[in-house]
N, C-alpha and C positions, 0 to 999 in steps of 0.2 A: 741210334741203336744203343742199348743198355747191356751191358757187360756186370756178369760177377765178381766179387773181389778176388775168387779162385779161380777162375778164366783169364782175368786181367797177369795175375801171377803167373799163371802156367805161360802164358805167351812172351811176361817179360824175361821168365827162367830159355825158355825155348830161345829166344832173341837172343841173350847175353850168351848161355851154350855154344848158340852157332858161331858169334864170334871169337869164343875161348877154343873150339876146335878149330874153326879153319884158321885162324890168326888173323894176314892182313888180304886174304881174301875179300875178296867186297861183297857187300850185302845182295847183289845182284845175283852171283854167280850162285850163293848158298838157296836164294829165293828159288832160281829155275830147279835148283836141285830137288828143293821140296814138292817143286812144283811139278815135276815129272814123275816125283814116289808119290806125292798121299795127296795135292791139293789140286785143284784147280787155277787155274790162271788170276781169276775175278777175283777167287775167295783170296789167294795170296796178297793181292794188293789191295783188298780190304786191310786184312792183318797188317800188312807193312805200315798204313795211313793209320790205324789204329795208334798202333808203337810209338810213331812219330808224337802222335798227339799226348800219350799220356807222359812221355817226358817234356814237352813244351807247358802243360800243365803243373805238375812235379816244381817245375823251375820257374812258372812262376808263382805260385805258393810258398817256395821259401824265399825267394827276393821280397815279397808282401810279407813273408813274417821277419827280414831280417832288418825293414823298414822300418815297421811299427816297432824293433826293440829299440832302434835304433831311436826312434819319434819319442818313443817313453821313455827313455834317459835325456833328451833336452827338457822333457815337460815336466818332468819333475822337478830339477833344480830349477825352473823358472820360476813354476809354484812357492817355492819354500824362501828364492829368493826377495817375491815379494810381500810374502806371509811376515817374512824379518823386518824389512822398510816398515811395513805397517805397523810391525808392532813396536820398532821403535819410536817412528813418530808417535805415537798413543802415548809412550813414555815419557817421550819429551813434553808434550803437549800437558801431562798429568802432573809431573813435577814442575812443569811450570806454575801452571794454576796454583801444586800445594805450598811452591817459594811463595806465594803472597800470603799466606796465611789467614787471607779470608778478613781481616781484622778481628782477629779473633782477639786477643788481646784488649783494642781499643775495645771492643763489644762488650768483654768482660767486665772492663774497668765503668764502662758506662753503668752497666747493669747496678755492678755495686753503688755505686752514686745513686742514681736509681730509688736502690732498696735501703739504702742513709737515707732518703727525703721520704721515700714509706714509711721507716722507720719511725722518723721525728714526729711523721703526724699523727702515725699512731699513739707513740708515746704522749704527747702534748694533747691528743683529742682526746686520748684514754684520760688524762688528767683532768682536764675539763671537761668530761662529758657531762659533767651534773654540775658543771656549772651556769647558772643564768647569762652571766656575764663572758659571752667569749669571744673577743672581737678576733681574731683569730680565723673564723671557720669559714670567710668570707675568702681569707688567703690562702689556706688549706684547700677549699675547693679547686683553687684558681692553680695550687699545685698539682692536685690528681688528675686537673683535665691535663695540665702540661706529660703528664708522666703518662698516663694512660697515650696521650697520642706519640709520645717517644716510644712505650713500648710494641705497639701496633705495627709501628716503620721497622722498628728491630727485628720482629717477631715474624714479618715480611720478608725481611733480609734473609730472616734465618731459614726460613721455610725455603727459600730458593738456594744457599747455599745447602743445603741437604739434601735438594732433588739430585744438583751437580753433583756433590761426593757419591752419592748412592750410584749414580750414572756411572761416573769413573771406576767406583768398587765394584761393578759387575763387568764393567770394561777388561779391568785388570783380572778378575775372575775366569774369563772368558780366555782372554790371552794364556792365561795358565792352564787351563786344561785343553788348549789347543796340542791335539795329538800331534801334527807337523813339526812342532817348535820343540819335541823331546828331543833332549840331545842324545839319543841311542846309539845303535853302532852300525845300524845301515851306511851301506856301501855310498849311498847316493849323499847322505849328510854330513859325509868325515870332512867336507871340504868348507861345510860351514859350521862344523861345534865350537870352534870359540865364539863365535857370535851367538851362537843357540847358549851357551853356559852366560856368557853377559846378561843376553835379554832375560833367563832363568832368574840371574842374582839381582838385574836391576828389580822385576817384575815383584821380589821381594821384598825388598827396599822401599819401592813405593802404594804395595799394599798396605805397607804396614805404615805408613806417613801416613793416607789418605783414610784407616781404621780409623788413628787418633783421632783427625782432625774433623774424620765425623763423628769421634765418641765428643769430642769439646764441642762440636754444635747441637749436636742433641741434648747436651748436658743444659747449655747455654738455652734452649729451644724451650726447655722443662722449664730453666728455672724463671724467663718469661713470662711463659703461659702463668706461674704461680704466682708470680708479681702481678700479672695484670688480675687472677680470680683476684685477690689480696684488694689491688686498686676500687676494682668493682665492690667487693664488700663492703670496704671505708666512706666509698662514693653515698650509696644506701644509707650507710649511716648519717652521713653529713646531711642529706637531703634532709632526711628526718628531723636532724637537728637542728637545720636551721631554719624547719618549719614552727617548731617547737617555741625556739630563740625569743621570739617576737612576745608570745604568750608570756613565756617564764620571765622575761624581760620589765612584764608587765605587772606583776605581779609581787606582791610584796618578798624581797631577798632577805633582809634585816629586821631587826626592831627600830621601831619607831624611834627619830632622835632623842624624844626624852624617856624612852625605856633602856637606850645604849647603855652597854655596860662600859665603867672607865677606868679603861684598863691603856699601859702604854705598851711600846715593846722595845725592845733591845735594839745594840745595833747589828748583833748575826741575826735578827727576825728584819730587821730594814734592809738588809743587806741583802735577804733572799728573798722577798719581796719582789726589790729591783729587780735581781736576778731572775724571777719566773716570768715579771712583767714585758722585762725589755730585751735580756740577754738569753730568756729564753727563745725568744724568737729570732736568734742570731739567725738559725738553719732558716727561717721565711726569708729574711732581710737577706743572706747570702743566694741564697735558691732563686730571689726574683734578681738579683743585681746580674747573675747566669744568665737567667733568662732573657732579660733586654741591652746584653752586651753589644748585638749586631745594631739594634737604635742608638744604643749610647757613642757605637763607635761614629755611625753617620752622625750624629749631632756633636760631637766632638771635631768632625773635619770642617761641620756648617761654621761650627763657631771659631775655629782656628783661622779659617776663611775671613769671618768677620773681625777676627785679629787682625791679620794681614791688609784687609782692606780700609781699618781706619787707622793703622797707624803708617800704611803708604800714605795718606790722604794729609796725616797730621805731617808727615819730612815735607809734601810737595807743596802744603801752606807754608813752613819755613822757610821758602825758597825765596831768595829776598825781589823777584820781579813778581812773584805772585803775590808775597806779602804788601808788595804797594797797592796793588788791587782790592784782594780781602781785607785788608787789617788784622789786626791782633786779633785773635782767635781766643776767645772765650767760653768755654765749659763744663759745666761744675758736675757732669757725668761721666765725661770722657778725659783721657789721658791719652799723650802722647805712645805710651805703653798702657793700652786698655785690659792689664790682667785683671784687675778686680770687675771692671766691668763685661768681658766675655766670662768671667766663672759667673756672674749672678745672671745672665744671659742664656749660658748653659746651664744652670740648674732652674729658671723657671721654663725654658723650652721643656726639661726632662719631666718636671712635671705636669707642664699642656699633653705629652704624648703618654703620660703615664698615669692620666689622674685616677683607675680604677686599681693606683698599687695598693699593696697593705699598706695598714695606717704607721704601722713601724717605720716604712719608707717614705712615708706622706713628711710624721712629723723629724727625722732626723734631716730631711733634705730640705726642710724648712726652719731648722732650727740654725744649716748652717747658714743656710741664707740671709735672715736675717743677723749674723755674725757679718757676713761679707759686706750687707748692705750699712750697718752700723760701721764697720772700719770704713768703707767708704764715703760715706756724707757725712761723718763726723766734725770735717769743716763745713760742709755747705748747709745743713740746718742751723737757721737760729735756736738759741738759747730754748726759745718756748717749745719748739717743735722735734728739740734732740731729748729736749726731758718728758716730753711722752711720749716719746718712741721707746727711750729706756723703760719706760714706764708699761706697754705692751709689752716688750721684751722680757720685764721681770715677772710680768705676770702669764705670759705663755712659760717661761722655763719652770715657774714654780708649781702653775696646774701639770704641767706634765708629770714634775715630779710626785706632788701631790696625791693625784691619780692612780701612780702607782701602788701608794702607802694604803689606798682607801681598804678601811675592812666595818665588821659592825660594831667596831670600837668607837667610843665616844670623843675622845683626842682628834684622830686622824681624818674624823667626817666636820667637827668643829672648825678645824685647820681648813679643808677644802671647801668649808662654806665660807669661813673668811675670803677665800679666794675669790670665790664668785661673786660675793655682795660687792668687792675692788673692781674687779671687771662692770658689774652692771652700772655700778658710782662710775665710773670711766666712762662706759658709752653713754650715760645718761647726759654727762657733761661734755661729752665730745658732738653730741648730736646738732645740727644746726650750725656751730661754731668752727668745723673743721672744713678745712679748704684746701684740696688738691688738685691743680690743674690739668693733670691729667684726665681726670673724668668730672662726669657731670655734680651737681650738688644731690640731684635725685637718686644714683648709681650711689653716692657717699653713705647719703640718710637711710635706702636701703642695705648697706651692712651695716651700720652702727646700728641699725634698728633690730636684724637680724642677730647682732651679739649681746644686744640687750633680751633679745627674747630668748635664746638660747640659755645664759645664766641665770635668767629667771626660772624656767625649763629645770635647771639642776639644782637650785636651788630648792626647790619645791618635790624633784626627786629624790634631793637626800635628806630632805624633811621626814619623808614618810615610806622611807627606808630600801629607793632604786636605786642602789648608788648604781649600779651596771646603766643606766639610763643616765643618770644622773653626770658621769664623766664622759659619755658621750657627745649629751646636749652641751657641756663646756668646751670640752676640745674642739668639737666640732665650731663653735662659736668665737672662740679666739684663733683658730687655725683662720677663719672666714676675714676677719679683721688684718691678720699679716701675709694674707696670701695678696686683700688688695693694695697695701701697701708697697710688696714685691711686684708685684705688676705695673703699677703706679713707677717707680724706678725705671723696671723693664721699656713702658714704652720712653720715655723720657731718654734713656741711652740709646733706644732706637731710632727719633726725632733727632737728637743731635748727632749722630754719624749721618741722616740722611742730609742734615742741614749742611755739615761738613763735605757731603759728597757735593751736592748744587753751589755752592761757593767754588770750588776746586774747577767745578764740570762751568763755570763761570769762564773762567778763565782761559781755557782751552778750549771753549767750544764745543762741549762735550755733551752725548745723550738729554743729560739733566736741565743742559741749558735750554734747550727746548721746551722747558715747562713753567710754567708758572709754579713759582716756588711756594706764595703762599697757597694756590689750591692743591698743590702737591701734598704739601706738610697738612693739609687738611682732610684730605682722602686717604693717607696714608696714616691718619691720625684715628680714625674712624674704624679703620680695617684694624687697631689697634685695638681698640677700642670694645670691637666687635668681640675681637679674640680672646682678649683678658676677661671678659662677662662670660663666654663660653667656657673657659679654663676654670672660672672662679666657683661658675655655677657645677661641674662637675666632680670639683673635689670636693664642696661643701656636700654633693648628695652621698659622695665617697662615704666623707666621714661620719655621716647619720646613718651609714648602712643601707642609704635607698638605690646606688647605682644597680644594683644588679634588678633591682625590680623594676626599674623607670628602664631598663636597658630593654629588659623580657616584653615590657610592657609597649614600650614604642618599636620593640622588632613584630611582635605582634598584630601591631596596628596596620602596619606600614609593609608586611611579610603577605596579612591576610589575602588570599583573591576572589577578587568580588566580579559580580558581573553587571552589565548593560545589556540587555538584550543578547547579543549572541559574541557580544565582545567581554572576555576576560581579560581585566587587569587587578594591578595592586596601586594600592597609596602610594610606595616605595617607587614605583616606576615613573607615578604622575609627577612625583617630586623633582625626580631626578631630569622628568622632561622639560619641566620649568625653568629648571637650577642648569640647563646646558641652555634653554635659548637665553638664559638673562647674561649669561657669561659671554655666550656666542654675540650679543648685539653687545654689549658691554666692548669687546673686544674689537668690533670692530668699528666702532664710534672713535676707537684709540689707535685706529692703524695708522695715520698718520704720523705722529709722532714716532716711529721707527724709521720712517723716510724723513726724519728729516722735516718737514711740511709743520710751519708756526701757522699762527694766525693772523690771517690774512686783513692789511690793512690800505685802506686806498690812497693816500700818501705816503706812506713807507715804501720804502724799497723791497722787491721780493724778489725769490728768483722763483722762474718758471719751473712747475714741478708735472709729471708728465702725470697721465691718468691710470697709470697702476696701480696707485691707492685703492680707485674703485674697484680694479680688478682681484685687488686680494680682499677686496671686502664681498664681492660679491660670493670667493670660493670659502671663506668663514662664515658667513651665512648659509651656505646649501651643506656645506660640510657640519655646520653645527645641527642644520634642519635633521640631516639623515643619522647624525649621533644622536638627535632627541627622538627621535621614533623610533632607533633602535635602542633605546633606552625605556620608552616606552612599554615596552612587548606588546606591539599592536601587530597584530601576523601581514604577512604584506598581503594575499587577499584583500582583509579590510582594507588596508591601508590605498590599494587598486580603485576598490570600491570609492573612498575616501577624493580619490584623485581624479574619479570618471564623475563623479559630483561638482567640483571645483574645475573641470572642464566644461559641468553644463552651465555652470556660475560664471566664466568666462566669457562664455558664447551668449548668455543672454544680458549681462551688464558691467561687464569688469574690462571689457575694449581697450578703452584709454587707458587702466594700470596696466596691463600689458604691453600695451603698446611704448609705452614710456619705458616700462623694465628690457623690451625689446633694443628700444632705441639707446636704453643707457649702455646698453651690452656694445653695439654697435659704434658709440661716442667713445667709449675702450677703446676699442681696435683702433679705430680708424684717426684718430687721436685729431680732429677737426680743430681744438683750442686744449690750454691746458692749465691749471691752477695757477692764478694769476696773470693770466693774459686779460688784457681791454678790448672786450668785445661789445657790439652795436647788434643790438637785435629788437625792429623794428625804432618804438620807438622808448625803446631802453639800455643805458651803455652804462657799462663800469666793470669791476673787474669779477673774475670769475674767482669765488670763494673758495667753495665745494666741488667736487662732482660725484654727485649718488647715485643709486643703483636705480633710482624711478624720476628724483629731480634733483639737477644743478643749483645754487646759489651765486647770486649776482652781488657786488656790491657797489652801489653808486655813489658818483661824487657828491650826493647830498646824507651819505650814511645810512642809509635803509637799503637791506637786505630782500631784493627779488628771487624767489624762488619761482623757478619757471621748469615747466615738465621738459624732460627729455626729447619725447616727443615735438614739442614745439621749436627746440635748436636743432633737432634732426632736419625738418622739415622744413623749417623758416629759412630764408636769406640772411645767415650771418655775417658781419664782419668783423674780423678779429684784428685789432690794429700791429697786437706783440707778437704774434704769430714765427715771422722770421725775423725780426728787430726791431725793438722799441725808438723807432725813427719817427716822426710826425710831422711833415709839411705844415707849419704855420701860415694864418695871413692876416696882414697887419693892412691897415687903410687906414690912410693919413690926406686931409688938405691943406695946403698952405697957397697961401696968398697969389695972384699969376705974376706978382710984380718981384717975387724972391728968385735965389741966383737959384735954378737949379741942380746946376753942379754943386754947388756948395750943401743942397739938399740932400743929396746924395750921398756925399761924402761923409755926412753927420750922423745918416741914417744907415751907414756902411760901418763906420768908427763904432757907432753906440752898440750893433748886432755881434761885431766880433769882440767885442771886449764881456758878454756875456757868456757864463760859463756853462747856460741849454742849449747851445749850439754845437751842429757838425761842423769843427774847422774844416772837413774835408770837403765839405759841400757849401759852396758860398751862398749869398743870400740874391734872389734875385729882386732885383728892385725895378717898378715898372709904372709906367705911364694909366693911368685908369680910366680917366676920364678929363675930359677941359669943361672950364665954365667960363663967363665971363672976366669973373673975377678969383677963382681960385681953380686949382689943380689939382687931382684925385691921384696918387699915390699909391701902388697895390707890393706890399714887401711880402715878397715868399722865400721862407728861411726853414730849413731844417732843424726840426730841436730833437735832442737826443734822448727825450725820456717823454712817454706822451700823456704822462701822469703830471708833467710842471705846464705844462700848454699854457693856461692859465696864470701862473703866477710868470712864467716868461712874458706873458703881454703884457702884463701889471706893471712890470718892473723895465720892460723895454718901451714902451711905451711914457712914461715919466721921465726916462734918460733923456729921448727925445725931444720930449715938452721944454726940458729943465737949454737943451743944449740950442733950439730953436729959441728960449728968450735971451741967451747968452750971443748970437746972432741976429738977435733983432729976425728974426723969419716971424713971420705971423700966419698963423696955425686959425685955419677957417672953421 
């Protein structure tokens, strides 16, 4: 039933009345009252049930609202207290970040370094743009690409420290017009305004850190970006120019030498000369010595290394029990203290890993080397061999100088063609005649032939007015002449500390002794060899200006991909596939010699060496197999394909190589015999060499070398004599006469056994009755010998004792 709002009152007015009138009457007695004047019985306690209800309603409506004020005074400071937490973490977290400062500073300081080396190229290519001549622009390039890929990493950097500042400045933005965090004068926040006025004044503090430090990266970010357009500009140019180079190069610079005009100069025009020639390219010469500090510093530790390892080598020769072994120690490379010899060490290493530097750094790190290498052999060359060595010497420092001076004056080009007629006089007469043991005579007559042609080359260039050409083909031609002299040195101090290491490794038993020292020092001579031809030919293309185009040109070759039918590769891949199996079998042809394992000989004594050689030969093999085809880029599809072919190649004719490679897997494991054991198989015995991955090597007592398949020792009835101990039952058969004493037979034949030193004292000899005849007695001696590699020479020689001791007895031997 629904009730008015002025029904509901009039009844609560009528309710409260009756109980203001009658007092503590009860509601019962006032009920019957009304209910006898004006109501009904029913209708009464409708009403009454009514009343009841709208105050139980009443009451509970204000308990639900005095709940919920109640509710919304905890939930607000819980709000506000975690709105604080969060926003001081964000504070802390943001001045964290901005205490590191991003490197802003190092960034700065790089930058400027940076835009010093844009700078100088500019300056220096502006200088020589019209020039013919500008050996330079080869270096120049080689610095824009370095600078270009620093500023890229930087420019990367910056880009990301910019997204984070901008993150944090709307962070801190956010926090600040967060209405929660006002510190106003609501009743609810009086309890937290010192915290609210903190966070206020921190929130300040590090908006204004994280402004700067994104106005310093975007500053930084701009000036970047304008370094690198800058880069790219100069880049464009260079290309051009040094498409140019070649042409103008080409082409007449000067007048003709007998049109030169003859004029001298002073010495502030020689002075600045030098200075644009040499000292202008201090900033190149500095800007690459930066650059390959991290190599320098690794070849610095290599050669400190091989400080330390030959002059321990030279105290442990001094040691007067090794010195009775090796003798006196002789080498006119090496010193006790090898300083002269690791600096020329480390400056031609620095040039094998650097031969595409500027030619600034070619010739001052060649000019000191040959400095080093003259105070050094200054004893060990004869007379003939130290006065043309000075004799190169004066004639590289003079063309350099020379070089410098060159203009289209008639003095300064007369002067540097004197130079070069000395030089081609020199190698004309060094040709044929010169001998260094270090390399071949053909490796010789190709450089002298090379410096002869080169000064001829400039000569005839500044006849007819290239001198840019002209000091080129010189430099280039004497640098070629003292580079292989330095090398020549180079291996020589490397032959004699290895020589020093295998004398030392002599004595103690060490890795080196293991080897054959002269095929060492001949493979090791070779790789020497190799090296210095590849170094030589490098810096010689250096200095004619052709690296970069012989570079372009063989990455090109060898980069291009080409196809087979449905197979893609490159050159580059095939090479690399060849160049890991020749290493890979190379390698493990030499695994032995890490265990330990000489060469195996059939009267020498050996020790037993187990079949783990094979075993790591065989995981060098499949491990080089799967680096060459993944070197390769053959997709493994093919290569499935590849392998489901050489499965049907197996199944129709390859059985036996399988089988064998099967068996050799199996002769691994199962370790049946082991290098250098005396084994019989069929009708062949000697000792076991080798053991390979398809077939073993035998060696017999007549020195010929059986290779026999795997499979056939798998399969065959072997016997291994060394197996568990190089023991071997002898037997000796003797007759003498029936009329001799036989005890005394015995006794002789007992004396003569034990007084040999192939015998087991611990196992006596048995000596036995064989056979009777009429007139003589058959004698059957079984003796243990302890080695079953002398069997033979123990009958030789026990046998004769007997003979010699029977005629000294008068016993007669049938």
């Amino acid at each position: 039933m629904i009730f008015s709002n002025k029904l509901k009152a009039k009844l609560i007015i009528c309710y409260f009345s009756g109980r203001q009138n009658q007092g503590p009457l009860s509601t019962q007695i006032t009920l019957k009252k009304m209910n006898k004047s004006r109501f009904p019985k029913a209708l009464l306690n409708l009403v009454v049930l009514l009343i009841i209800s709208l105050f139980w309603v009443g009451s509970s409506k204000a308990q639900d609202s005095l709940k919920k004020a109640q509710d919304s005074a905890q939930v607000i400071p819980d709000t506000l207290l975690f709105r604080i937490q969060t926003a001081q973490a964000a504070i802390t977290e943001i001045n964290a970040a901005n205490k590191t400062g991003y490197d802003v500073s190092a960034i700065q300081d790089r930058l400027a370094a940076l835009g010093s080396s844009i700078a100088s190229v500019k300056r220096d290519f502006g200088n020589g743009k019209n020039n013919a001549e500008n050996r330079s622009l080869v270096s120049f390039k080689l610095i824009l690409k370095d600078v270009q890929t620093e500023l890229s990493a930087i420019s990367a950097r910056l880009v990301k420290t910019n997204s984070e500042l901008q993150r944090m400045s709307q962070q801190v933005i956010d926090l600040s017009s967060d209405s929660l965090l006002l510190a106003d004068q609501d009743s609810e926040k009086m309890l937290y305004r010192p915290q609210l006025l903190q966070i206020k004044t921190r929130l300040h503090e590090t908006g204004e850190v994280t402004g700067k430090n994104l106005s310093k990266v975007s500053e930084l970010l701009a000036k970047s970006s304008s370094m690198s357009s800058d880069v790219n500009d100069l880049q464009v140019a260079l290309d051009d120019q040094l498409e140019k180079s070649g042409r103008i190069a080409a082409n007449r610079e000067v007048p003709y030498i007998w049109s030169a005009p003859l004029r001298l100069f002073g010495f502030s025009q020689i002075g600045s000369r030098l200075s644009d020639a040499y000292f202008g390219q201090g900033e190149i010469f500095q800007y690459f010595i930066n650059s390959i500090w991290d190599t320098g510093v690794v070849l610095l530790i290599v050669v400190l290394a091989f400080f330390i390892w030959v002059h321990r080598n030279f105290v442990t020769a001094n040691r007067l029990s090794v010195k009775r072994k090796i003798g006196e120690l002789k080498f006119d490379y090496l010193r006790a203290y090898p300083i002269m010899a690791s600096s020329i060490v480390l400056l031609c290493l620095l040039l094998a890993f650097h031969s595409d530097a500027p030619s600034i750094f070619i010739e001052v790190v060649q000019l000191i080397l040959m400095v080093l290498i003259t105070i050094h052999l200054r004893r060990v060359l004869p007379k003939e061999a130290l006065r043309l060595w000075f004799m190169i010497l004066g004639g590289f420092v003079f063309l350099v100088f020379a070089s410098s001076l060159i203009s289209e004056a008639l003095l300064p080009r007369l002067m540097l063609l004197a130079i070069h007629l000395g030089l081609l006089f020199l190698g004309v007469r060094m040709y044929g005649k010169t001998k260094i043991p270090q390399f071949s005579k053909r490796f010789i007559k190709l450089v002298i032939w090379v410096l002869v042609l080169m000064n001829g080359l400039a000569i005839i260039m500044n006849v007819f007015g290239r001198i840019s050409l002209s000091k080129v083909f010189g430099i280039a031609g004497v640098i070629n002449l003292t580079q292989m002299i330095s090398l020549a040195v180079f291996i020589q101090i490397m032959l004699d500390a290895l020589e020093l290491q295998i004398k030392i490794s002599s004595c103690n038993k060490g890795f080196f002794s293991r080897l054959n020292p002269d095929a060492m020092k001949s493979q090791f001579k070779k790789v020497l060899k190799v090296f210095s031809f590849i170094v030589w030919l490098l810096i010689l293309f250096n200095n004619l200006g052709m690296s970069s185009g012989i570079y372009s040109l063989m990455t090109g070759i060898l980069s291009k991909e080409r196809s087979f039918g449905s197979i893609h590769f490159s050159l580059g891949n095939v090479l690399f596939f060849f160049i890991i199996i020749y290493v890979s079998n190379k390698l493990q042809k030499h695994v032995p010699l890490f265990f330990g394992e000489q060469k195996i000989s059939f009267d020498g004594a050996s020790d037993h060496k187990g079949s783990k050689v094979a075993l790591f030969r065989l995981i060098i093999i499949v491990i080089g197999l799967l680096l060459a085809f993944t070197a390769s880029g053959l997709p493994m599809d093919k290569l499935t394909v590849v392998l489901g072919a050489l499965g049907v190649g197996i199944g129709l004719g390859m059985q036996n190589i399988v089988n064998n490679f099967v068996s050799g897997i199996i002769l691994i494991f199962e370790k049946p015999f082991r290098i250098g054991d005396y084994v019989e198989l069929a009708d062949k015995k000697g000792k076991v060499q080798d053991i390979g991955i398809r077939s073993s090597k035998l060696l017999t007592p007549q020195g010929s070398e059986v290779i026999i398949p795997n499979g056939d020792l798998l399969s065959g009835r072997l016997v291994n004599w060394t197996l568990s101990n190089d023991y071997l039952k002898s037997e000796l058969l003797i007759k003498v006469s029936s009329t001799a004493n036989m005890q005394q037979v015995q006794e002789i034949i007992s004396d003569v056994i034990k007084g040999s030193v192939h015998t087991v004292n611990k196992l006596p000899p048995e000596i036995l009755v064989n056979n009777l005849a009429a007139d003589s007695v058959e004698i059957k001696v079984l003796v243990w010998v302890n080695n079953v590699y002398v069997e033979a020479a123990f009958k030789s020689e026990t046998l004769l004792r007997i003979m010699v001791a029977f005629q000294e007895a008068d016993i007669k031997v049938m």
